[in-house]
Steps between C-alpha positions, in 0.01 A plus 500: 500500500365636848580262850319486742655433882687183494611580111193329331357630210206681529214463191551764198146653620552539882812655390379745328214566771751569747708717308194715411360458838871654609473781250201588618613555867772636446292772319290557746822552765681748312092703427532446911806606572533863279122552653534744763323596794207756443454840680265500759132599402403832703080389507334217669531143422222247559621118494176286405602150664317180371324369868552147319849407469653170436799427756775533211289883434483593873926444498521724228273762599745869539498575843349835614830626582595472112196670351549777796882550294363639228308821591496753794129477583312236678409176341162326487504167466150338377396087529276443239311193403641215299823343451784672296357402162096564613518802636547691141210307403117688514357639694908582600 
């Protein structure tokens, strides 16, 4: 049977939650890890920016020094209307 801190038991189905929910992650870390970084892209790169963003969005908005990593050429960088989740919405 699982513990939990202190060496209580924890229930047969949040056991088994955590366990998958571990499995799970540590899928996703070794996909992360062996994922390497890409060549830079010779053309232009436009970065359409939602001009809506929650607080928690706006902290993990790439900064233009990222996006200007991964090509050559001169980056545009567009605000367009709408949050993060509105903004692929019609009219776009």
């Amino acid at each position: 049977r699982r513990l939990a801190a202190g060496g209580t038991p924890l229930p047969e189905e949040l056991a088994a939650t955590v366990l998958r929910f571990a499995r799970v992650y540590a899928a996703l870390e070794r996909g992360w890890l062996g994922y390497g970084r890409p060549d830079p892209y010779p053309g232009r790169v436009t970065v359409f920016q939602a001009g809506e963003l929650t607080p928690a969005e706006a902290a993990a908005v790439a900064p233009a020094e990222y996006w200007q990593t991964l090509t050559p050429q001169p980056v545009d960088f567009q605000a367009v209307p709408g949050g993060h989740e509105s903004m692929l919405k019609p009219p776009y």
